[in-house]
N, C-alpha and C positions, 0 to 999 in steps of 0.2 A: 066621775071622779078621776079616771085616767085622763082624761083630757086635762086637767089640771093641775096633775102631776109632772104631763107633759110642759105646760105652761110654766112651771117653774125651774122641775131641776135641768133642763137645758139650759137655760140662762147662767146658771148657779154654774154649774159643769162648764161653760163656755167661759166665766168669767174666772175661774180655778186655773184652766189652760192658758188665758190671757196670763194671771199671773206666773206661772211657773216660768213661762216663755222671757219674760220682763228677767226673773233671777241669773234664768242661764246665761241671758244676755251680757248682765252686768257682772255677773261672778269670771264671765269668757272674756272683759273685758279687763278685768284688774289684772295688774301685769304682778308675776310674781315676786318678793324680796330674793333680791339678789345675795347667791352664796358667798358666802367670803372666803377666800381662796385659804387654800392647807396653811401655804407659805408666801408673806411677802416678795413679791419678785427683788430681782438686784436691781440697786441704783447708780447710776452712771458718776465715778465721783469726778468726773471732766466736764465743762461746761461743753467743748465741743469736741466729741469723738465717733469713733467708729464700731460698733459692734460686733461681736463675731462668736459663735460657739467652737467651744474646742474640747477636745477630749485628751484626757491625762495618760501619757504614756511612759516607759522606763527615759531614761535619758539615754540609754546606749538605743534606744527603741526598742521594740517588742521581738527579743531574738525567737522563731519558732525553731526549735528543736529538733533534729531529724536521724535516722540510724542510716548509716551509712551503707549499711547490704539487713535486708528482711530476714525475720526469724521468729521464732518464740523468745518472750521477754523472758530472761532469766534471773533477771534480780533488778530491782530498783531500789536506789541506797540514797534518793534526797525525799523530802515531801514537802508542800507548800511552804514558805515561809521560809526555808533554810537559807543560808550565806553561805554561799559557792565562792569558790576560786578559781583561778585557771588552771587547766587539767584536771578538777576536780571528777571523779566517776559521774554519773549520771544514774544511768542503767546499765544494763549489760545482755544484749543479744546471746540464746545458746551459742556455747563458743566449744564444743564437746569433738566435734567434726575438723573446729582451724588448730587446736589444740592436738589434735590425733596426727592429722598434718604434719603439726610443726614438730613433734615427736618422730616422723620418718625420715624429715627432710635434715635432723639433728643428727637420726643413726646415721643418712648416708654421707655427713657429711665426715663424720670419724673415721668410716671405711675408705673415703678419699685419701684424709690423713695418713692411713695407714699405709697405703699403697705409697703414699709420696714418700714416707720416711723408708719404708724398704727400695726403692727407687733411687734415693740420695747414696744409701746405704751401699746398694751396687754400685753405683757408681763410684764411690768411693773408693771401692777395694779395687775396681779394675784401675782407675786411676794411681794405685797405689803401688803398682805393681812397676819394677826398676826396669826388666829387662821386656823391652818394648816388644822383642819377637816371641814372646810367649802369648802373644795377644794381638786377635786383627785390627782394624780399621775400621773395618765393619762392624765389630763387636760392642767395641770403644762406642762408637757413631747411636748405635742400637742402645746402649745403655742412656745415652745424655737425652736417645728423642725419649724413655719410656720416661724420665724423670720430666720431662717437658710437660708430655702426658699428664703424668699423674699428679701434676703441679696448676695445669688444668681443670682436672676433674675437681681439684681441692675449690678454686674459685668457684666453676660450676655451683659446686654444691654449698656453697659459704651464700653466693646467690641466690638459690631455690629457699633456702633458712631464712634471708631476711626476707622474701617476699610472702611466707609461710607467717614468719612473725609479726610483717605488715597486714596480713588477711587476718592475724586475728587478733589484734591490735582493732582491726574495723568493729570488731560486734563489742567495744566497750568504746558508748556513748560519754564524752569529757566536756564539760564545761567550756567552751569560748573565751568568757571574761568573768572579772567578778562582778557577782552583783547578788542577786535572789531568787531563789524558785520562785515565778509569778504563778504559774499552772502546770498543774501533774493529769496527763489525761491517758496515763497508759500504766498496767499493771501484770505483777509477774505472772505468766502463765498463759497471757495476750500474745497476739500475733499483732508483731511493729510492721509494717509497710517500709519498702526505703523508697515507695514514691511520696509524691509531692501532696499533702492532706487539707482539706478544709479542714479539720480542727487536729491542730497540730501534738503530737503526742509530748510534747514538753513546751512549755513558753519560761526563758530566763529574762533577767535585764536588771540594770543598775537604777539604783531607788533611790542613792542619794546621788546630785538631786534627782530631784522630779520634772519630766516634760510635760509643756502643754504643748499641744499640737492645734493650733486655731486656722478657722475656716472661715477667710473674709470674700464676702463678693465680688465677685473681679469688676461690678462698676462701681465699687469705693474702694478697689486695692489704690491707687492715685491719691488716694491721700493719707494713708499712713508709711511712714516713713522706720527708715531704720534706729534701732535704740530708744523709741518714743516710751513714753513711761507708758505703761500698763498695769490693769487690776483684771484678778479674777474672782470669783465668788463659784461655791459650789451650788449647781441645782438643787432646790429643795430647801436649800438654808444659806440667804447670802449671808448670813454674820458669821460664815468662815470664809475667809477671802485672803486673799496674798499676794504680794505685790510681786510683777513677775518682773524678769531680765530679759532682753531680748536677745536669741541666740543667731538665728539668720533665717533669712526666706527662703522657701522653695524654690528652687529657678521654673520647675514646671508648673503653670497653672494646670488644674484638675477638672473632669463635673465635680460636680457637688452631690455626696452620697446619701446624707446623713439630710434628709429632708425634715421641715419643724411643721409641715402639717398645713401652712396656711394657704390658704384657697387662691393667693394673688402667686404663686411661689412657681415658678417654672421648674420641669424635670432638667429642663437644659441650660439651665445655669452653674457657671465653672465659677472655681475660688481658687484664692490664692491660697498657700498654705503657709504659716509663719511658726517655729519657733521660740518658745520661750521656755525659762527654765525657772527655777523656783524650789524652797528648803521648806516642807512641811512643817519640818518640826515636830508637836506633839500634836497638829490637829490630823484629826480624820479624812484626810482624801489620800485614796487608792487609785492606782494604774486601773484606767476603763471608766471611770466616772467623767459625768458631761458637767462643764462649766459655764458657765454665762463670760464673757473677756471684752473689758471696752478698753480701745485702745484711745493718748490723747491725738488728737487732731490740731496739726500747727498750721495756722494762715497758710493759704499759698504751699500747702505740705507737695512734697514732690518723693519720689524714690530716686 
């Protein structure tokens, strides 16, 4: 009876493995339904042009921020989003120490005064006096140097004040131009650096308009030309798009920073940098967003 057990489910089991083998094959073979992507890519609205990614920056550029001498922050008076002016505060470095300063360098500058008016003063009466032998040469002489002196000391100390009220003048951070708080990355109580930061403790810059800052291959800078019409579209959603102005090229070609991933794509490829400008209006695109930008391409284009 074993023997005939054996005679069959071997076969039956062998022919079970054949099939399963056949499934895998063919289920390994079917290629899978392709995803369909978040967002339609942008479309070129030129029949012949140049491509290039660009990223959105202020139009005065991206001002970083900086305190002019380090300290503890003692008050910050903007926040994102605000409209600045020029000289507008900022922040404001402890100023408890240039203030204390400019407090002594105020008294002695009064005590100069004083000395120079009692100085004038002598001199005056000697000066004043008819009968010239009641009074030396020396005396006379001695009176005009102290008033010299002390007319001196007055400068001196009128000196040491404004440089008292330039030093603390420096621990209130002011505005450059008008435009908008782009980033607030420092808060009261904080210790500001006055060296040079990767991430800067303030970014300002003017919104209206708007920079694109676009990155073309340096072997197709040669055929886009100055003032060429131009579109941009924002990543993610080309049906916001705007037709940009062309503002001027970089004179420096660059490398290229901002790498798109693809496997043919060199680290050591330089771009040109270009310019252009542009009025949002009421859509949605912010300073730091990536765009897609084709520029038109004219026959025979030259720069």
């Amino acid at each position: 009876m074993l023997k005939n057990l054996r005679t069959y489910i071997l076969p039956v089991i062998a022919c079970v493995g054949l099939l399963l083998g056949i499934r895998t094959v063919v289920a390994g073979g079917t290629r899978p339904p392709a995803a369909a992507p978040v967002a339609e890519p942008a479309r070129a609205p030129f029949s012949t042009y140049v491509a290039g990614a660009g990223i959105v920056e202020a139009s005065t550029e991206n001002i970083a921020i900086a305190a002019a001498v380090g300290g503890m922050v003692q008050e910050v008076l903007v926040v994102v989003g605000d409209q600045i002016k020029v000289g507008d505060i900022l922040f404001v470095i402890d100023e408890r120490s240039a203030k204390a300063d400019l407090a002594v360098k105020t008294a002695a500058l009064r005590v100069a005064e004083v000395r120079l008016a009692d100085a004038q003063a002598q001199l005056k009466l000697m000066e004043g006096v008819s009968d010239r032998r009641a009074l030396s040469v020396d005396e006379l002489d001695r009176r005009r140097f102290g008033r010299a002196t002390a007319s001196a000391e007055v400068d001196s100390a009128q000196a040491q004040l404004d440089a008292a009220s330039v030093e603390l003048d420096r621990h209130i951070v002011r505005s450059p131009i008008d435009g908008e708080v782009l980033q607030v990355k420092v808060r009261s109580g904080e210790f500001a650096s006055a060296q040079a930061l990767a991430n800067p403790l303030m970014i300002v810059g003017s919104v209206t308009p708007l920079n694109v800052r676009v990155d073309v291959d340096e072997n197709d800078a040669w055929r886009v030309r100055s003032g060429a019409p131009a579109k941009a579209s924002l990543r993610g959603n080309p049906e916001i798009s705007v037709a940009l102005k062309f503002v001027r090229f970089e004179p420096l070609v660059v490398p290229k920073r901002s790498l798109t991933g693809d496997s043919t794509e060199r680290v050591d490829t330089r771009v040109l940098q270009i310019l252009y400008s542009f009025d949002r209006g009421e859509k949605a695109i912010f300073a730091g967003q990536l765009m897609d930008v084709y520029i038109e391409e004219a026959q025979n284009s030259s720069m």
